[in-house]
C-alpha positions in Angstrom: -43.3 -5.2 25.5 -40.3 -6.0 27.1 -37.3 -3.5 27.3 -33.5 -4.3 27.9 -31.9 -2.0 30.0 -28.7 -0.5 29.4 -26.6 -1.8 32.4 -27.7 -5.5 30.9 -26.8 -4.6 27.3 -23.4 -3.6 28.6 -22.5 -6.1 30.4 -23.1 -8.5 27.2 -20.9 -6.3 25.1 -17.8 -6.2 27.8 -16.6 -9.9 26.6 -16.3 -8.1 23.4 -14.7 -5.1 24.1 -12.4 -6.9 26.2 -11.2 -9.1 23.2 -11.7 -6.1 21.2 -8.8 -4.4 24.0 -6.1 -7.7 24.0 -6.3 -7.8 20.1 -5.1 -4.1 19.4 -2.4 -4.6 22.4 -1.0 -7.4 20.5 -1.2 -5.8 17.6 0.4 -2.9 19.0 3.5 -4.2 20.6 5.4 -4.9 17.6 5.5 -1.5 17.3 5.9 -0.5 20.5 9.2 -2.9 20.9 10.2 -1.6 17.4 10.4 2.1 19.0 11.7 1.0 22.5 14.8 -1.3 20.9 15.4 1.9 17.9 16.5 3.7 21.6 18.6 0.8 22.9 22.4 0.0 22.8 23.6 -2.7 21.0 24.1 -4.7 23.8 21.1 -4.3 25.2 19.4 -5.0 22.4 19.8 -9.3 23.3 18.5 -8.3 26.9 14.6 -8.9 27.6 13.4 -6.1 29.1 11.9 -3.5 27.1 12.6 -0.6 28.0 15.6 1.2 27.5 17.8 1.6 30.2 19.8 4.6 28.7 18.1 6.1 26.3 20.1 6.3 23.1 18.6 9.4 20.8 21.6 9.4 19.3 20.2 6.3 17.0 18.6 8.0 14.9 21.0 11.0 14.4 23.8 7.9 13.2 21.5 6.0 11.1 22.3 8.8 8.2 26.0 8.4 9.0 25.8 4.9 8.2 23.9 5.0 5.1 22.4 7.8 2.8 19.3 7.1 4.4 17.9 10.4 3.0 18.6 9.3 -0.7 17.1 5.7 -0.1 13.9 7.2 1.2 13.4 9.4 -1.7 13.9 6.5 -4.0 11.1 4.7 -2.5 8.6 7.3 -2.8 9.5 8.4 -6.9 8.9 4.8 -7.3 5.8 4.4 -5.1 4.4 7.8 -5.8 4.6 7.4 -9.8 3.6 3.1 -9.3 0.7 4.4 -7.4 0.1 7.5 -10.3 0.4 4.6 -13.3 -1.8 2.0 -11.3 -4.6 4.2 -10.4 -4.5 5.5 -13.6 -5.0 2.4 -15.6 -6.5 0.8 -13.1 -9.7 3.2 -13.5 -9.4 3.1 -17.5 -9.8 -0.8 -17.4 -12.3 -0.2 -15.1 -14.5 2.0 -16.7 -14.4 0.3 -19.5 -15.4 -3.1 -17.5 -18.3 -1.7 -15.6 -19.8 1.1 -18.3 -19.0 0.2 -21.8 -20.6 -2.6 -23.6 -18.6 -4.7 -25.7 -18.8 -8.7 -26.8 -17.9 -10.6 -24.2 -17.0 -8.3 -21.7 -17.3 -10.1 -18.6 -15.8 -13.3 -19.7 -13.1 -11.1 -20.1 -13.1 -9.6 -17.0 -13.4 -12.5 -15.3 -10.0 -13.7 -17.1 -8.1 -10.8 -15.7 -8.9 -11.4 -12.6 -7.9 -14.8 -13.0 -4.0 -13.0 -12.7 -4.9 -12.4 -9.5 -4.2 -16.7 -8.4 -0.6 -16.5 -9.8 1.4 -15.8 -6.7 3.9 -12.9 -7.3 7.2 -15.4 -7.5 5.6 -16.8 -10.6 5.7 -14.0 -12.8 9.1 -12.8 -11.4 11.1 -14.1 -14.0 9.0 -13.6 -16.8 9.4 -10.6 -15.8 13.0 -10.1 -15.2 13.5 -11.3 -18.1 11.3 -8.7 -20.1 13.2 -6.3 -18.2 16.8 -7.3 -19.5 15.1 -7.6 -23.2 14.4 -3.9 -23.1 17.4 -2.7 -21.2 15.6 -2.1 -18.0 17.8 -3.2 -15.2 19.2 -0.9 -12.8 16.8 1.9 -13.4 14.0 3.1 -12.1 11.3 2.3 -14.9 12.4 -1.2 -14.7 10.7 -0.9 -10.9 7.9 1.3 -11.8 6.1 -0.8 -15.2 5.7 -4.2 -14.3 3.8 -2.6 -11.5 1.5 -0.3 -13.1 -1.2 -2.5 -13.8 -3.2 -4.1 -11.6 -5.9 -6.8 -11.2 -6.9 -5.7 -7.9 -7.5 -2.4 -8.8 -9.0 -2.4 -11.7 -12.0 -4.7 -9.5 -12.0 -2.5 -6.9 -12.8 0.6 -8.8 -15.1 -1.5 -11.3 -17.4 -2.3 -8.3 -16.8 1.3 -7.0 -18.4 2.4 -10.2 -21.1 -0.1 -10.7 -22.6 1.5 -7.5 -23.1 5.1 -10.1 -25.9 5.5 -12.1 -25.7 4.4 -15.2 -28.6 7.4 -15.9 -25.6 10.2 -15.5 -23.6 8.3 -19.0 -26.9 8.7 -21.1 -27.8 12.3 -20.0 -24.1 12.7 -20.4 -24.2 11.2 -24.2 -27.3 13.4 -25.0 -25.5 16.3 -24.3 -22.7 15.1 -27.0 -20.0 13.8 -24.5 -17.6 10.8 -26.1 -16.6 8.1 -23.9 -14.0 9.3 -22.6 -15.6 12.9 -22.0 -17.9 10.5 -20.1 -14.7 8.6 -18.2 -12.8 12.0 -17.5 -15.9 14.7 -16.4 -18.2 12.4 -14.9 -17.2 9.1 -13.5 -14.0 9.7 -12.3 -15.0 12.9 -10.0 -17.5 10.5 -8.7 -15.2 8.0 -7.9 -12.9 10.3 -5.9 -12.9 8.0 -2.6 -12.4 4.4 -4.9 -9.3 6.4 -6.2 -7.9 7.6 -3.0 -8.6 4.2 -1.4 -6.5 2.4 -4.1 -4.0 5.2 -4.1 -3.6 4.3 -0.1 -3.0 0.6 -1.1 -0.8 1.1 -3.6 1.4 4.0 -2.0 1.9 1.9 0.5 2.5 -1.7 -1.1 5.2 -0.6 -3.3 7.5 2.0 -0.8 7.6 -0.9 1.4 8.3 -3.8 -1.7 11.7 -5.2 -1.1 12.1 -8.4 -3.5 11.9 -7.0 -6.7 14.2 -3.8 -5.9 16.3 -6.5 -4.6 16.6 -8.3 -8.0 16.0 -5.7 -10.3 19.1 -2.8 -8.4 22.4 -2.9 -8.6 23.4 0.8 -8.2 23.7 1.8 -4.2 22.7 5.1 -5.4 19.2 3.4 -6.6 18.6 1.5 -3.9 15.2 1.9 -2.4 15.0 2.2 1.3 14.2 -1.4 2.4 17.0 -2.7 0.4 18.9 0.0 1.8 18.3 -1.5 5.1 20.5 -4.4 4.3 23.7 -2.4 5.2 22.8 -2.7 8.8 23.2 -6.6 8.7 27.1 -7.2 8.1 29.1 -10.3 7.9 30.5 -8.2 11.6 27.1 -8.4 12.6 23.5 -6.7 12.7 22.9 -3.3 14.1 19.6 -3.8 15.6 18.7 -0.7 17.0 19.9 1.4 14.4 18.0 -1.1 12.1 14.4 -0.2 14.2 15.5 3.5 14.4 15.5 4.0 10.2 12.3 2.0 10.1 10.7 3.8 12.4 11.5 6.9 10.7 9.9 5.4 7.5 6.9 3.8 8.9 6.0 7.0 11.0 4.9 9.2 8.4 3.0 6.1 6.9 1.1 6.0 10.0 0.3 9.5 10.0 -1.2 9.8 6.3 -3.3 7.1 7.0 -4.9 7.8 10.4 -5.9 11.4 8.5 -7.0 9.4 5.6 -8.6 7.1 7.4 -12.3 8.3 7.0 -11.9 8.0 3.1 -10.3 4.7 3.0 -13.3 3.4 4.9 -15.9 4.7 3.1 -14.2 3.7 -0.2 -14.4 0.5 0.6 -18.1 0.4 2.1 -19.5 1.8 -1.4 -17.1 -0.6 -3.0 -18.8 -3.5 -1.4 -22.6 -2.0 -1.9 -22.5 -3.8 -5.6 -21.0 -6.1 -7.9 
């Protein structure tokens, strides 16, 4: 019986962990040049080195002179937090009713909606836009938040996330006189607490970064969600590029903070996701 020893096994893995090593420093340094320029002068900004010869703290500190940057970044997470609150919501109803209800036709239908998921974004932008003027829904916030509270993607993520639950826990629940949605509300959602939070993670962070349709949809500074807000730092006087890095470093940071604490749930949401379908 032969044995591999642990020096050999090793020295196999090292080609790995060296490729393993150059592919999170390249995907790394984005960030990394993002932070080093946010401390830069302007000037030095069209230099190559990296690092910052005199370090300008002071960045950050003007990037709230020059624009509310407070009220943009508020704007962006009312809209992401109650997208994310609307999309998990229905997203979960849908999916219930995909994976534990039986109905005619059921996954011919299914299999429709996620169909929506091929037409690209740009597609349905001016249908729409235009839905949005019919109902008086420009400039405001709820013309942000509905056309993105529904969602293809998560209603087949958290479908296959509650495929995976046994379908024994519905009947025992029906026995004891739960309705449907008795069954939906005190049994399969609590279940399906790390499919939620996944898809919460996703969609949080999708919509405080979307740009495009703010950009169409605002026309009030005062509504302006933070990466249209960004705009002001490109003039027809020119771009301030390191106070441009500074702002979105202050709104990525936190980002990256949730989600390294999160991290352990939005990985095992997506592994029992995967288990069936």
């Amino acid at each position: 019986m032969s044995t591999t020893s642990p020096s050999s096994r090793s020295s196999r893995g090292l080609p790995l962990h060296l490729l393993l090593c150059l592919l999170s420093i390249a995907l790394i340094a984005p960030f990394v040049w993002m932070v080093l320029t946010s401390l830069k002068t302007l000037p030095e900004v069209a230099q190559e080195h990296w690092v910052p010869r005199d370090w300008q703290w002071s960045n950050y500190a003007e990037v709230f002179d020059v624009i509310p940057f407070t009220r943009f970044i508020w704007n962006s997470v009312f809209v992401a937090g109650w997208v994310t609150f609307l999309q998990v919501l229905t997203s979960a109803m849908a999916a219930f009713s995909f994976s534990r209800l039986q109905w005619p036709h059921r996954d011919r239908v299914f299999f429709l909606y996620l169909g929506t998921m091929m037409l690209p974004g740009l597609v349905m932008l001016i249908p729409n836009y235009q839905l949005m003027v019919h109902f008086g829904l420009v400039d405001s916030f709820l013309g942000l938040i509905l056309p993105a509270a529904f969602s293809a993607f998560g209603t087949f993520l958290l479908r296959q996330f509650m495929l995976t639950i046994p379908s024994s826990l519905d009947e025992a629940a029906a026995i004891d006189g739960a309705t449907p949605w008795q069954v939906f509300w005190q049994v399969i959602l609590p279940l399906s607490r790390s499919g939620l939070l996944t898809l919460s993670i996703f969609t949080f962070m999708g919509n405080y970064h979307s740009f495009f349709w703010p950009l169409v949809m605002m026309k009030s500074v005062e509504k302006y969600t933070l990466p249209v807000g960004l705009l002001f730092f490109d003039s027809s006087y020119g771009q301030a590029t390191n106070l441009l890095m500074a702002a979105v470093t202050m709104s990525v940071v936190p980002l990256i903070i949730v989600f390294a604490l999160l991290q352990r749930h939005l990985i095992s949401g997506i592994q029992v996701g995967a288990v069936k379908g």
